[in-house]
N, C-alpha and C positions, 0 to 999 in steps of 0.2 A: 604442459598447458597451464599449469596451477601456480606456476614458478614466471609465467609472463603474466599473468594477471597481479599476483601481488608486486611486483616490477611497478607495474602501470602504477597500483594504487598507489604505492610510496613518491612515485614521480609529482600526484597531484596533492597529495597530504603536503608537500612543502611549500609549493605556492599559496595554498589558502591558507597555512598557518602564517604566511608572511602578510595574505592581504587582511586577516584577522586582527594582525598586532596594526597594522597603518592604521584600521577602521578606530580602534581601543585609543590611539593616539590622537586620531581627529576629533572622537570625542569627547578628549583631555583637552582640547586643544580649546574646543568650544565652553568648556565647561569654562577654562582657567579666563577665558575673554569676557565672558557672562560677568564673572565673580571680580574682572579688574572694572569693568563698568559699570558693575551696580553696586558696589561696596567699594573696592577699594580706591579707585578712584578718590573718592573724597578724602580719604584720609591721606592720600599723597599731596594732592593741591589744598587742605584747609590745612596742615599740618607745616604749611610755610609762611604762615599769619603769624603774628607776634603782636603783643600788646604793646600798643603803643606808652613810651615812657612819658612822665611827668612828672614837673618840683612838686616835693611833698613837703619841702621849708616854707613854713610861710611866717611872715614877719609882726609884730603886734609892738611897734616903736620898734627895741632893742631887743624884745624877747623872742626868741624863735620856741617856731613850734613845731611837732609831725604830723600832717593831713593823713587822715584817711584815705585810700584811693580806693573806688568802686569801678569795677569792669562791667562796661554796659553793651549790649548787643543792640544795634539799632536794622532794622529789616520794614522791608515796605511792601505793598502789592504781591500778596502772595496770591488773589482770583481765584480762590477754589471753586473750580466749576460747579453748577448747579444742574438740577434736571433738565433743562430747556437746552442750554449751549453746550456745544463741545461733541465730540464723538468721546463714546468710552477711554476708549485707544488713548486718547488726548489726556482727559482725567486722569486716567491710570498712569502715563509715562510720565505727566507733570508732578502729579502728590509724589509719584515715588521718589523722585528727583528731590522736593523739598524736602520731603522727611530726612531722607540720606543726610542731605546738606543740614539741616538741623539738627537732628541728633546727634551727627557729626562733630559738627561747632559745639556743640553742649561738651564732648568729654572731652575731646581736644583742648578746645581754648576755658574753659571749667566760668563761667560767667556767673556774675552775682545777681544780674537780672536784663531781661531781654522787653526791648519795648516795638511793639508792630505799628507801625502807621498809617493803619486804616487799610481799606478795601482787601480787607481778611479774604472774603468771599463777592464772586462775582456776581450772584445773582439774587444775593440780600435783598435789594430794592424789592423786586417784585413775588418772592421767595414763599410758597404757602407752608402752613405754621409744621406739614409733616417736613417737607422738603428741607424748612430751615434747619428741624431738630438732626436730618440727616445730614446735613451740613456740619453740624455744631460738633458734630459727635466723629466725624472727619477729621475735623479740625483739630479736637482735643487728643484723638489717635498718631498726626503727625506730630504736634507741636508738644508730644507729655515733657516733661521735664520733672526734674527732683524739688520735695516740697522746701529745700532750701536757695532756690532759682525761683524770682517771680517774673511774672508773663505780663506783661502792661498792654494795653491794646485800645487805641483811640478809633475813632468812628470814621469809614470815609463815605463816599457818595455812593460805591456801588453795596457798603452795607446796610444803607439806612435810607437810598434815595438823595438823588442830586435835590437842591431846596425843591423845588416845585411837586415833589414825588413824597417829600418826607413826612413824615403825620409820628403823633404820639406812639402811635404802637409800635412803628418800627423803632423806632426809638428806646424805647423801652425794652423791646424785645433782648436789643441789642445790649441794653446796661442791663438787664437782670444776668447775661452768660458773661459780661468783662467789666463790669462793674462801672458806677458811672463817678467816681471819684475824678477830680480835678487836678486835687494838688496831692504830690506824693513826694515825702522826704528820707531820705535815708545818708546815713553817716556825713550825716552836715548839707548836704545837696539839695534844693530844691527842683523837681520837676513842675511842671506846668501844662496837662494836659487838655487839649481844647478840640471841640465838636464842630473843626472849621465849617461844616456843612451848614449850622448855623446861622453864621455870621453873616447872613446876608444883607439884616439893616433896612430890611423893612418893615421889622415893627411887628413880624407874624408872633405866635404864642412862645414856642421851640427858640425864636429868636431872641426874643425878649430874656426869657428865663435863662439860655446861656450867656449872655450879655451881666447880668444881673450874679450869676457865680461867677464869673471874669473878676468883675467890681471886688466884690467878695476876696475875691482870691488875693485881688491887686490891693487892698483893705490892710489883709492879714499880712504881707510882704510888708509892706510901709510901716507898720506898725514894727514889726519885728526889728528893724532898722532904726526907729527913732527908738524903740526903748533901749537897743543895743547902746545907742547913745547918752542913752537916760532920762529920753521922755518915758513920763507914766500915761498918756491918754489913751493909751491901748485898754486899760483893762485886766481886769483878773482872766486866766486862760493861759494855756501851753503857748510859748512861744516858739515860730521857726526858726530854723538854721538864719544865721545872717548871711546871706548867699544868694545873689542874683541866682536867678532861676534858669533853668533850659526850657525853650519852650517846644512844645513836640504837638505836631498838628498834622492833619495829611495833605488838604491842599494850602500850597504856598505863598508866602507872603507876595505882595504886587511883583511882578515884574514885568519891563514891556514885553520880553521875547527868551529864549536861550541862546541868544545871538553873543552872547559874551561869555558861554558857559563853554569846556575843551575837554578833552580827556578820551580816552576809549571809550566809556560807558556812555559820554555824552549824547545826545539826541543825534541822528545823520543830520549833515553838511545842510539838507538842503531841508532841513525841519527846524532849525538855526532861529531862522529870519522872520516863521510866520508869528505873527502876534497873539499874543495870549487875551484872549476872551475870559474879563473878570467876573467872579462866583461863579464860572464854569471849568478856567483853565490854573488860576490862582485866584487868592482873594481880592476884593476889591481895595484900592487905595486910603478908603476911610478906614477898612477892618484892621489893615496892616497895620496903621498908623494907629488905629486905638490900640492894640496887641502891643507895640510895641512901646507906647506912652505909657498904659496902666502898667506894666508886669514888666520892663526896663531888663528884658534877657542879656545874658550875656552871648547866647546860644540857640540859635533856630535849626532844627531836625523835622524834614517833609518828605512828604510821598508825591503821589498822582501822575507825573509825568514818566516815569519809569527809568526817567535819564538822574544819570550824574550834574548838578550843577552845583555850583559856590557862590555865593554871589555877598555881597556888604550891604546895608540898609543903614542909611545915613552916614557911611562913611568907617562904621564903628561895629554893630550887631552882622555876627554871619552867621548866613543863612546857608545849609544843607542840605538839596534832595537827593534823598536815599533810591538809589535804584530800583528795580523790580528782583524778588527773591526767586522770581519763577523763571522757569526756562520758556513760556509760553508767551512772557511781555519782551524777551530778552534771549540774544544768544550769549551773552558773559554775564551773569547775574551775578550779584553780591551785597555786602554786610556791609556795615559798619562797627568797626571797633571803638568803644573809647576808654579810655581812664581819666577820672572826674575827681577831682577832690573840690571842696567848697570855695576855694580861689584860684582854679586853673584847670585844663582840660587838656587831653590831647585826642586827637583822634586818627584811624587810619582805616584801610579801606580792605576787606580780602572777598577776596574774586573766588567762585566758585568754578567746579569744573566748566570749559564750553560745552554747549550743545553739539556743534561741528566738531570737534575732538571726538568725543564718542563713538559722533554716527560716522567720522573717519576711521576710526578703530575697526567697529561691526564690518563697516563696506570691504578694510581688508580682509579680515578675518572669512568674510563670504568670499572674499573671492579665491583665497587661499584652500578653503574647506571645498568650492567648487574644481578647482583645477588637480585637487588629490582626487577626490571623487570623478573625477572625471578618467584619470589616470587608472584609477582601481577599476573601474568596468574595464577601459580596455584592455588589461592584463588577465582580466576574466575570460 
């Protein structure tokens, strides 16, 4: 009798040791799916970006010279949700998503400074002062970087209020955490940063006063050029790089529509053709046109729309808007690369994981994880 009981036991000791090691495997299995979509993922698709090349000769008659080249990160709409919108769930898989993608791009593509084009956060406008600071403090958690990478960050409508929303304080709020500098120069380059929320040109206080550092700004640019030439009416004072400027704004220069704008990222087929409502959808045709008389860019970089477009303004100035960084505006989000020297530019574009990739990924992996498990009971 004791000799067919142990019998039995050894019969059932090898099945459960087999459904034991399946179980230890399935949850290898899950672990390894987890750790390709929330890590590695990124570094397989950002790790096929390359900076874009550009002439570092540049000419002075017969003498040549070697440019500097600066590697610039441009990124748009990144809407961190606030207390009011969004479900948790949403919040949580969105920031994690950017962070990934940002930190990512930081060691990979190793950038000398990263500039954001507004609507940091989605619920700035209306945002009370604890909410904001919780925001702020999000923000500074996804987006850390090394104190030799600066972070450049212009103002858009849902961080400071569409015009009719906007007042000092938000404003203010907003330049005391990113600072409200205009012009920013480095290794020869002139930046041009502008508060397109502003510019509405009615004459309000906010409006006035950005209008007024525009001038300013467009003042010091002209000056730098006519002494470069060897006028003195500038003045005593630091001179800038002689270097048409890049201008970087969130919403965009006039256009009727993105009815001329193509690409994957670009707006759908049938969002094309509607027309853009001015100082709501882009700026207005006088803003545009003063933006691009006083400060004579060589280069426009924009947010707001979330799409990809390219477009020319008078034939000569091109205009960039930079996608949405989020997976929330966007199921292919993405950067902007450039390499900038003070007489030329290149730029290209790198695409972040899809959203549908992923959640393709998981749906197998469930259903995979289900039809073993489903196997192991009835072996049980």
């Amino acid at each position: 009798m004791a000799m067919i009981e142990v019998g039995f036991e050894r019969q059932n000791f090898h099945p459960l040791k087999r459904k034991s090691a399946l179980l230890l495997k399935l949850i290898a299995v899950v672990f390894a799916v987890l750790l390709f979509c929330e890590f590695l993922i990124y570094y397989l698709v950002i790790f096929q970006c390359n900076w874009p090349e550009v002439k570092t000769t540049a000419y002075d008659g017969e003498q040549a010279s070697h440019e500097p080249v600066l590697k610039a990160m441009f990124l748009a709409d990144t809407h961190l949700l606030g207390e009011f919108l969004g479900h948790w769930l949403d919040k949580l898989r969105r920031e994690w998503q950017m962070e990934r993608a940002f930190q990512t791009a930081l060691w990979l593509l190793q950038p000398e400074v990263v500039f954001i084009l507004g609507d940091v956060f989605d619920e700035g406008k209306w945002s009370t002062p604890e909410a904001w600071a919780d925001d702020v403090e999000r923000f500074q958690k996804m987006f850390r970087h090394p104190s030799h990478v600066q972070l450049k960050v212009v103002a858009g409508n849902h961080d400071i209020g569409f015009h009719y929303e906007m007042n000092t304080y938000k404003v203010e709020r907003f330049e005391k955490v990113f600072s409200s500098e205009r012009l920013f120069s480095w290794k020869g380059i002139n930046f041009v940063m502008v508060n397109s929320v502003a510019l509405n040109g009615d004459g309000c206080g906010i409006c006035s006063e950005a209008e007024a550092e525009l001038i300013e700004v467009s003042h010091r640019l002209n000056c730098s050029r006519e002494q470069a030439h060897g006028s003195r009416r500038c003045g005593p004072g630091p001179l800038l790089p002689v270097s048409a400027p890049v201008l970087l704004q969130h919403y965009p220069l006039y256009r009727r529509s993105d009815a001329n704008c193509s690409g994957d990222d670009a707006a759908p087929p049938e969002e094309r053709d509607i027309p853009f409502k001015e100082n709501y959808d882009v700026l207005s045709r006088e803003a545009s046109q003063k933006l691009l008389w006083w400060l004579q860019p060589r280069l426009v970089l924009s947010g707001h729309t979330h799409s990809a477009c390219e477009v020319h303004h008078g034939g000569r100035v091109p205009e960039l808007s930079v996608p949405s960084f989020s997976w929330r505006n966007r199921n292919n989000p993405s950067f902007i690369m450039g390499s900038i020297t003070p007489t030329d530019y290149a730029l290209s574009k790198c695409y972040l994981p899809r959203e549908d990739v992923v959640l393709v990924i998981y749906c197998g992996a469930e259903s995979l994880f289900y039809s073993a498990f489903s196997s192991l009971e009835l072996k049980m």
